[in-house]
C-alpha positions as a printed Julia matrix, in Angstrom:
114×3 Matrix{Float64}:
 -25.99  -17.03   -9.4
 -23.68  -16.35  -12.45
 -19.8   -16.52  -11.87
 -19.27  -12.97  -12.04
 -21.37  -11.69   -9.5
 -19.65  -14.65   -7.09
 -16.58  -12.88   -7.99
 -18.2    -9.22   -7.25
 -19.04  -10.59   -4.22
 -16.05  -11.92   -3.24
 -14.48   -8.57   -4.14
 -17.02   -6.53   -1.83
 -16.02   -9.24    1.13
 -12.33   -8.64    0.78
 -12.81   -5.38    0.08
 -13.3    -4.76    4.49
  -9.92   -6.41    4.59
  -7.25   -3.69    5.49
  -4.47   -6.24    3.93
  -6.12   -6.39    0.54
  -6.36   -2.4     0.5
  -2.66   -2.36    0.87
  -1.63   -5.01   -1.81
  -4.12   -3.25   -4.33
  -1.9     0.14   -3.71
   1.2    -1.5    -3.76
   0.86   -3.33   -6.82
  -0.81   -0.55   -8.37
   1.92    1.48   -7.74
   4.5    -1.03   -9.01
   2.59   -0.97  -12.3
   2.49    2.86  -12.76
   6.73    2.38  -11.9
   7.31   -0.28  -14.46
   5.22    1.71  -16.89
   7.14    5.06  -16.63
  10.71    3.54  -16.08
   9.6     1.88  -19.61
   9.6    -2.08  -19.23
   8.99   -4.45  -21.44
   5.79   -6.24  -22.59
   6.85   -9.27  -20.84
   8.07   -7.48  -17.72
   5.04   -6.02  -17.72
   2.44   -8.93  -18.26
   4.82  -10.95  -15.31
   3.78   -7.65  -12.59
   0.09   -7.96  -13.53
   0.38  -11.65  -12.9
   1.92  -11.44   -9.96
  -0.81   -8.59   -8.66
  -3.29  -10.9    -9.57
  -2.43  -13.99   -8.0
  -1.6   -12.42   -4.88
  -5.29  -10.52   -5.22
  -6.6   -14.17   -5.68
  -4.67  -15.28   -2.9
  -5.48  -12.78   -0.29
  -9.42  -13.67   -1.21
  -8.59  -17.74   -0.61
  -6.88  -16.89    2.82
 -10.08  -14.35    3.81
 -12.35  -17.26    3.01
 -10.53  -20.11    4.86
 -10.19  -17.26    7.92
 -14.0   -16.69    8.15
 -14.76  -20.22    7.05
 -12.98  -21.26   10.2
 -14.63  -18.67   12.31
 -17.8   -19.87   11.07
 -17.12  -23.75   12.4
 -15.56  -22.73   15.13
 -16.65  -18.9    16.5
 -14.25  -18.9    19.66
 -11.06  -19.15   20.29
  -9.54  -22.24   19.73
  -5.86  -23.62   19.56
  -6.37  -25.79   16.58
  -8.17  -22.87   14.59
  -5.57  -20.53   15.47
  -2.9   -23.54   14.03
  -5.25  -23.74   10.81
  -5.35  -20.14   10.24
  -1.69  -19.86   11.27
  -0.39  -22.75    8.59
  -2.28  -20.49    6.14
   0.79  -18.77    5.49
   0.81  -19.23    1.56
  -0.49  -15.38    1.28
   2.41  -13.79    3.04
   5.15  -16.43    1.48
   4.01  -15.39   -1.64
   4.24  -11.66   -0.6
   7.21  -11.67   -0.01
   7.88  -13.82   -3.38
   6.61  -10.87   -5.38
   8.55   -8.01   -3.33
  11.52  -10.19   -4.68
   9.88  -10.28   -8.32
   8.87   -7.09   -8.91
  12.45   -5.57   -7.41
  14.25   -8.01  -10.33
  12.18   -6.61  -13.0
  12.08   -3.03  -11.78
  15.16   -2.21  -10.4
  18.04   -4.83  -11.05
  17.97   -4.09  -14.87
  19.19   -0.31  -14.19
  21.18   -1.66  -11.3
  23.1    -3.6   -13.69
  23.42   -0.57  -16.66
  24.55    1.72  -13.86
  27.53   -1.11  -12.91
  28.36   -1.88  -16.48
């Protein structure tokens, strides 16, 4: 099976995932900003990044989720501790709220104070 229909696939699994839904609109919508409050290039490349690796993310923590339901289908303390200690995807959530705000809205924070 070639690499990009893994990918595909991985894409149509996440896909069910109402989480994954939500950062696709959000960080959609954070491009469209950054595009009509005219940033940079740079600015620009750094909020596709970040969409992206929080895209790649949210497909890592969906795998080790159902790989863990798969080993172990009910309910289980230690599970629950694996899946819980998975919290990489919403750290880094929270990491790109904090990103995207300094590149879309502390530059005219700072020409509105100055």
């Amino acid at each position: 099976m070639s690499k990009l229909k893994v990918f595909f696939n991985a894409l149509k699994i996440v896909w069910r995932e109402k989480v994954f839904k939500i950062w696709i609109a959000i960080c959609t919508i954070g491009i469209i900003i950054g595009l009509l409050v005219g940033i940079g290039m740079t600015q620009l490349v750094l909020l596709v990044a970040v969409a992206c690796m929080g895209w790649a993310m949210e497909i890592m923590n969906t795998a080790v989720e159902t790989m863990m339901d798969i080993v172990h289908p009910f309910y289980s303390e230690k599970v629950k501790v694996v899946k819980d200690l998975y919290a990489a995807v919403p750290a880094f959530i929270y990491s790109a709220y904090v990103i995207s705000w300094l590149i879309l809205v502390l530059p005219s924070l700072i020409g509105k104070i100055f």
